[in-house]
C-alpha positions in Angstrom: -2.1 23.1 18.4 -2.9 20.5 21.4 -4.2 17.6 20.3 -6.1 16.1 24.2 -7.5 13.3 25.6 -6.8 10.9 22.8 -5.9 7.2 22.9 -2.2 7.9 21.2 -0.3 4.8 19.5 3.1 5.6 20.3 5.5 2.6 18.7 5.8 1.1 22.0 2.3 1.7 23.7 -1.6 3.0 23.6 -2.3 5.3 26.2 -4.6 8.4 26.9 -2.0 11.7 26.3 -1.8 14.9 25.2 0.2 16.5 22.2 1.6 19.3 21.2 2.3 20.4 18.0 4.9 23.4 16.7 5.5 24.2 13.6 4.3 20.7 11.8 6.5 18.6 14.1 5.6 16.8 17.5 6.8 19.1 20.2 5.7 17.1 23.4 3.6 14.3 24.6 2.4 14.4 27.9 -0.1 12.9 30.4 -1.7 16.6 30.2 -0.5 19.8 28.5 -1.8 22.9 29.1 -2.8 25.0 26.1 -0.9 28.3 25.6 -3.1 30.2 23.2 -3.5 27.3 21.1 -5.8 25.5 18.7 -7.3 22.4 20.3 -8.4 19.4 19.4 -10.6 17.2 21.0 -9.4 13.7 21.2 -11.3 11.9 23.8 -12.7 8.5 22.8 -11.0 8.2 20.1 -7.1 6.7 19.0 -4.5 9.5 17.9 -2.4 7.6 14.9 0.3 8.2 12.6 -1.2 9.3 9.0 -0.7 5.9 6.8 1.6 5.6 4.0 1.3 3.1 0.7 3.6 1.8 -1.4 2.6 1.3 -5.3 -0.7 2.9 -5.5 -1.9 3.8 -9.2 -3.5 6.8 -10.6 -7.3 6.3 -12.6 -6.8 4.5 -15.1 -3.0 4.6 -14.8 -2.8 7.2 -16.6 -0.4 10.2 -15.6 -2.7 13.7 -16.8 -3.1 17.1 -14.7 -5.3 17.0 -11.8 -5.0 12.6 -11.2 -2.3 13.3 -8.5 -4.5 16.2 -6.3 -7.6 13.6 -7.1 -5.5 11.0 -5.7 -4.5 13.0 -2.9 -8.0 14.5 -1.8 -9.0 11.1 -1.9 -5.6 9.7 0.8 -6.4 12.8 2.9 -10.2 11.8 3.1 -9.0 8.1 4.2 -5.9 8.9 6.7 -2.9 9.1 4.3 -0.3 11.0 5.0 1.8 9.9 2.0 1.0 8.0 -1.0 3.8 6.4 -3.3 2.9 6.2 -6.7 3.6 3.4 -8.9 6.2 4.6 -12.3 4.9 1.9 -14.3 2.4 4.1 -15.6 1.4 5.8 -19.1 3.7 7.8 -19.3 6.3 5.6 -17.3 7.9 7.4 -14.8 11.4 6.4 -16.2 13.2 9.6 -17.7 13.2 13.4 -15.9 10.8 14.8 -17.7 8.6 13.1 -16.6 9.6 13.1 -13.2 9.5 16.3 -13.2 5.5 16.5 -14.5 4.9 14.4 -11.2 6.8 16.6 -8.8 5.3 19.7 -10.2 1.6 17.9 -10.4 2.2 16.8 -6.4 3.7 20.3 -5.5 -0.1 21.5 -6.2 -2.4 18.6 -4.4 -3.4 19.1 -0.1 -0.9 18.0 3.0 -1.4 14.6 1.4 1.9 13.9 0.3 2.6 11.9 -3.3 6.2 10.6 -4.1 7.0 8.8 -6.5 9.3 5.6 -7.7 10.9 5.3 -10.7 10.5 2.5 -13.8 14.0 0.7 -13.3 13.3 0.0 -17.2 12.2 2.5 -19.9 9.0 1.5 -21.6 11.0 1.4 -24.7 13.3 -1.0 -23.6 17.0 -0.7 -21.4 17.6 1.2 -18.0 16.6 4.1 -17.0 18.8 6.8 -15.5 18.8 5.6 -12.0 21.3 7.7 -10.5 19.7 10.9 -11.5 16.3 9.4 -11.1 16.9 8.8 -7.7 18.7 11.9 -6.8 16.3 13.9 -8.5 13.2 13.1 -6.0 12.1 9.1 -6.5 12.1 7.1 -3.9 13.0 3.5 -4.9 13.5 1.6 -8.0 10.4 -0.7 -9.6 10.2 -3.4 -11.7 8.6 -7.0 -12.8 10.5 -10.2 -12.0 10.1 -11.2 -15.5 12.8 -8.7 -16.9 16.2 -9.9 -18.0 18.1 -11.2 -15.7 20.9 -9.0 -16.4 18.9 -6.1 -15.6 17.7 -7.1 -12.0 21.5 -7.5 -11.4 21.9 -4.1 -12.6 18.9 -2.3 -10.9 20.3 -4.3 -7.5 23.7 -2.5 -7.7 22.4 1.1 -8.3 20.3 0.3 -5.0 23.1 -0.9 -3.5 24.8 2.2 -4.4 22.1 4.8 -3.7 21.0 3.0 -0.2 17.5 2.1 -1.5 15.4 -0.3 -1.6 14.2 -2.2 -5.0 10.3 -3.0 -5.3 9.4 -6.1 -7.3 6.1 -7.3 -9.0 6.1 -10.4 -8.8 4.9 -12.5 -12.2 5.7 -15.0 -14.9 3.0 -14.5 -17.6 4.4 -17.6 -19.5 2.5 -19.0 -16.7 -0.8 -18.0 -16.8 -1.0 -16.8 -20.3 -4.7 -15.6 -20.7 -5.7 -16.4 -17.4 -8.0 -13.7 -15.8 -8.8 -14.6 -12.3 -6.9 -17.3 -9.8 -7.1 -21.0 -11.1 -9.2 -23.1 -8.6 -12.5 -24.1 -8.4 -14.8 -20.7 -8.7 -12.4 -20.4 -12.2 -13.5 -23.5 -13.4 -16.9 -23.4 -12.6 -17.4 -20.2 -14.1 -15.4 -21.3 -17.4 -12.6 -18.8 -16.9 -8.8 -19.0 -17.9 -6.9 -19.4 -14.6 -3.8 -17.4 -13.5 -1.9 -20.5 -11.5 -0.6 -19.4 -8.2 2.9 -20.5 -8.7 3.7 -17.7 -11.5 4.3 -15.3 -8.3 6.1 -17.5 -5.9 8.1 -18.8 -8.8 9.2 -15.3 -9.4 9.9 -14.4 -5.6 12.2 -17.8 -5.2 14.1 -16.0 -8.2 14.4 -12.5 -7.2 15.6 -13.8 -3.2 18.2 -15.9 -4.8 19.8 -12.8 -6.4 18.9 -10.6 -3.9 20.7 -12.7 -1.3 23.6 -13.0 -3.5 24.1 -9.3 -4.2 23.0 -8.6 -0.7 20.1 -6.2 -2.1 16.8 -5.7 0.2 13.4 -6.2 -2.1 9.8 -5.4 -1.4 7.4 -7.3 -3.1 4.7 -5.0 -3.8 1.2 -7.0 -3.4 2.1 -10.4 -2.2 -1.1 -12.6 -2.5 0.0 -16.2 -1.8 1.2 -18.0 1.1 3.9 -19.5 -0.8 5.3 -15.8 -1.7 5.3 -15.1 2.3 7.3 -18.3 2.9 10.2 -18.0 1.0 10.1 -14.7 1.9 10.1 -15.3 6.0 13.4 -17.3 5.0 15.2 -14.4 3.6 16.3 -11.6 5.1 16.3 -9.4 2.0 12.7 -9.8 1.2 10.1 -7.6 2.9 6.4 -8.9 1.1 3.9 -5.8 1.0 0.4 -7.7 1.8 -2.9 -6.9 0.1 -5.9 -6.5 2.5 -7.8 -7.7 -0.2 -5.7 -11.2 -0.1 -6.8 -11.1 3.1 -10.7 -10.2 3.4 -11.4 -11.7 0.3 -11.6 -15.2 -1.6 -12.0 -15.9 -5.3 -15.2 -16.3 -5.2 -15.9 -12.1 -5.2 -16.1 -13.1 -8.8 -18.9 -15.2 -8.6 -21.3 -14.6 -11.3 -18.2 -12.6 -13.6 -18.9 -9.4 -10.8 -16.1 -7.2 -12.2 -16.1 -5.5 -8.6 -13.7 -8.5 -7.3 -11.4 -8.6 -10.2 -8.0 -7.1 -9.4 -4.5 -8.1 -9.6 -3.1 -10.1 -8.1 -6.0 -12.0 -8.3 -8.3 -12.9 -5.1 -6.8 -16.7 -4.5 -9.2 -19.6 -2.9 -10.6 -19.2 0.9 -7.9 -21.9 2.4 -5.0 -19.5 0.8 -6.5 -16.5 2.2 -7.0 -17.9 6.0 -3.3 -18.9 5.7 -2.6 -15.4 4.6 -4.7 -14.4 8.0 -2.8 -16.9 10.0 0.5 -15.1 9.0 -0.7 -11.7 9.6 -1.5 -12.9 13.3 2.2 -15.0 13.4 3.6 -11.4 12.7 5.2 -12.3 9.5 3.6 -9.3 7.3 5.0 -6.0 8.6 3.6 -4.1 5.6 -0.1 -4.0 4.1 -1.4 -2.3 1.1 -4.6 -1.1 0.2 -3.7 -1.9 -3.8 -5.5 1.1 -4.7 -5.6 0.7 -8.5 -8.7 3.2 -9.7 -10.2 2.3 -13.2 -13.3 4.1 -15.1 -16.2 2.6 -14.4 -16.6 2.3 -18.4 -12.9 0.2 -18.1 -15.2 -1.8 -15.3 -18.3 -2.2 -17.3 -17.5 -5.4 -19.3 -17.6 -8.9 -19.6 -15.8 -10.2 -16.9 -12.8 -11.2 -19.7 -12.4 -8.3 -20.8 -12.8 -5.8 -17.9 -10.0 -3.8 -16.1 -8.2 -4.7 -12.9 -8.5 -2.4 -10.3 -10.3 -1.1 -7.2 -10.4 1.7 -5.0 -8.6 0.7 -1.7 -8.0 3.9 -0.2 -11.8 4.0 0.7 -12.4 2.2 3.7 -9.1 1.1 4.2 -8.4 1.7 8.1 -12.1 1.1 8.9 -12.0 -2.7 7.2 -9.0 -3.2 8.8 -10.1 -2.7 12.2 -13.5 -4.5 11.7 -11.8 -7.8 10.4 -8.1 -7.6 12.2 -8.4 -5.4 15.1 -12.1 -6.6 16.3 -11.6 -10.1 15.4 -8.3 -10.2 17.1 -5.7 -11.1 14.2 -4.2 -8.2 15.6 -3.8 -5.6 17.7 -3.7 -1.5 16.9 -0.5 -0.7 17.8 1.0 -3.8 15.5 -1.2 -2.8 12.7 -0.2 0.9 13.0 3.2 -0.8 12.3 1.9 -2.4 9.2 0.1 0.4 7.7 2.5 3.6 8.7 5.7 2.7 10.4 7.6 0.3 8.1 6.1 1.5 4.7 7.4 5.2 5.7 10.9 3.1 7.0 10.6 1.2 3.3 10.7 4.6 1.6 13.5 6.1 3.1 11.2 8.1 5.6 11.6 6.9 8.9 13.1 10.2 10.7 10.1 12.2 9.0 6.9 9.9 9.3 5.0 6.8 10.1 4.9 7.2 14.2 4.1 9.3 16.8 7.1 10.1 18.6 8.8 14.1 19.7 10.6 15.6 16.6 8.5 14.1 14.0 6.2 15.1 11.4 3.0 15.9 13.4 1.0 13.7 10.3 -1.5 12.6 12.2 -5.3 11.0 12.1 -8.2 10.3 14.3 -9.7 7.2 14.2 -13.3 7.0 15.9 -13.9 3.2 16.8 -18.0 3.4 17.5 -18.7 4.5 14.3 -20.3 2.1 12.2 -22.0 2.3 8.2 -22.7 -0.3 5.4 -20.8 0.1 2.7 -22.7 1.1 0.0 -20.9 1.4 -3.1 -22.0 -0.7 -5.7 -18.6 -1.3 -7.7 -16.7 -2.4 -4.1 -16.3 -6.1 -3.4 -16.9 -5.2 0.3 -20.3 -3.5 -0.6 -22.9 -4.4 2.0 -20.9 -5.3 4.5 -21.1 -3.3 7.9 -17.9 -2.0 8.3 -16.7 0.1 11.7 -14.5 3.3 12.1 -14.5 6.8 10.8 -10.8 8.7 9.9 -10.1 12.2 9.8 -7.1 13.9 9.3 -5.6 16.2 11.4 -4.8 19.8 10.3 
């Protein structure tokens, strides 16, 4: 297959090239290649980019059954994934083989979209799991909350510094928040609603780069949503924070009149914390975005605001809203985001000599991105809906 004409983001550049592609790697890219009998695909107007990857994303409902991973990846092919990392801290947890081994026989069956998965550094029923055979068994990483014993962290940090991965934190103190359901500011008290206080995640990020400095352990924290999070961790060298897009297109105040739509978790902080989390975007202090995706039934949705589930769908519309608010508004430009969204997640994940960027000998997982496409968004449980959003992705196969 020659992929022509296309605006290809290399690491290092955007220019107009040609590639070819043997055997599901990146044989040649070229100023112009001339088709030998092959499959071609017409590129012109439009950027040639590495297939994204995400860290963390959840399954409906978060709940591990036959047929959530090929619906999770039919749903990452349709929206430029290449790979999708599932959170273990799922029902089951992802914290003992057989398990494990459900996943990698589930993923074995879904499209080109690939699902891998990390592994529950604690068992649901309390203690550690078997990391060493976890890991060498297919997971990618270890997981876990900041709130575990402290014992355990130091535990989980020397089985990654054994196996030569990385550990990836959610950051939280519930002590803090207690029945807090949406960020504690104004829109929380106007509405009447417990808060969840801001400082119960950078609280928990100042703990986990103390130890991970001491033991010398690297630590992504998976869905950073506060400023505070991204400044004690621009002044450690161990942690890497994984930015929501939501944290940064959205404010609190998606939950205005108790819309379910903008209630996820983290929660959606105040409009001065999200232009800060903008502002460090554009200072190059995120290398790594998320699109959360945590799916819930739209039964689990359909409640009062209290009692309704966290979640949202963030593989849909993903690149497209990215490019609209970075991209366009200049926060940004598509090379560094490419960086954000495929590069360093697939480096985070072990993957770097397989995926994330288009360069010779590499996976040839790669997506189309047409930039004078525009649509409203339309769907009525998004926090984005009726917004004009531009950009169409397709993957190519």
């Amino acid at each position: 297959m020659v992929v022509k004409g296309g605006r290809v983001v290399t690491p290092t550049e955007i220019k107009i090239a040609d590639i070819r592609v043997k055997d599901g790697k990146i044989a040649e890219i070229s100023d112009s290649i001339e088709p030998k009998s092959e499959r071609v695909v017409d590129a012109r107007g439009k950027y040639v980019l590495p297939a994204m990857v995400d860290i963390g994303v959840r399954v409906l409902d978060e709940r591990l059954r036959g047929g959530t991973l090929c619906r999770l990846s039919e749903n990452g092919r349709r929206n430029g994934f290449g790979t999708l990392v599932i959170s273990s801290l799922s029902t089951p947890r992802i914290d003992n083989e057989i398990t494990l081994e459900f996943v990698k026989s589930q993923a074995e069956l879904c499209g080109d979209t690939k699902i891998l998965p990390l592994l529950s550094g604690v068992k649901e029923s309390g203690g550690l799991s078997d990391c060493s055979i976890l890991l060498s068994e297919g997971t990618v990483g270890i997981e876990f909350d900041s709130h575990i014993d402290g014992n355990m962290i130091r535990r989980l940090m020397e089985y990654a510094s054994m196996h030569g991965v990385k550990l990836f934190c959610h950051a939280d103190d519930p002590a803090l928040h207690g029945d807090g359901v949406m960020h504690e500011g104004s829109v929380s008290g106007r509405l009447g609603l417990a808060g969840v206080v801001a400082v119960a995640e950078s609280s928990q990020v100042a703990r986990i780069g103390e130890l991970a400095e001491f033991y010398g352990v690297d630590v992504v924290i998976l869905g950073a949503s506060t400023p505070q999070t991204l400044r004690i961790c621009s002044k450690n060298r161990h942690l890497h924070p994984q930015l929501s897009i939501h944290h940064a297109l959205l404010n609190d105040t998606s939950c205005d009149n108790y819309d379910t739509a903008g209630k996820v978790w983290p929660p959606l902080r105040e409009e001065g914390m999200r232009k800060e989390m903008l502002e460090a975007i554009a200072e190059g202090d995120v290398k790594m975005l998320t699109s959360l995706h945590t799916p819930v039934s739209d039964t689990a949705k359909d409640a009062v605001f209290a009692e309704a589930a966290y979640g949202i769908d963030g593989l849909e519309n993903f690149l497209p809203l990215l490019f609209t608010y970075l991209v366009k508004d200049g926060f940004v430009d598509f090379a560094n985001l490419v960086q954000m969204v495929a590069a360093n997640p697939a480096e985070a994940v072990g993957l770097k000599d397989k995926k994330g960027s288009i360069v010779a000998g590499l996976d040839a997982d790669l997506i189309l991105f047409d930039p004078d496409f525009s649509y409203v968004c339309e769907d009525e449980s998004s926090p984005y809906r009726g917004k004009e959003i531009s950009g169409s992705v397709e993957k190519i196969s």
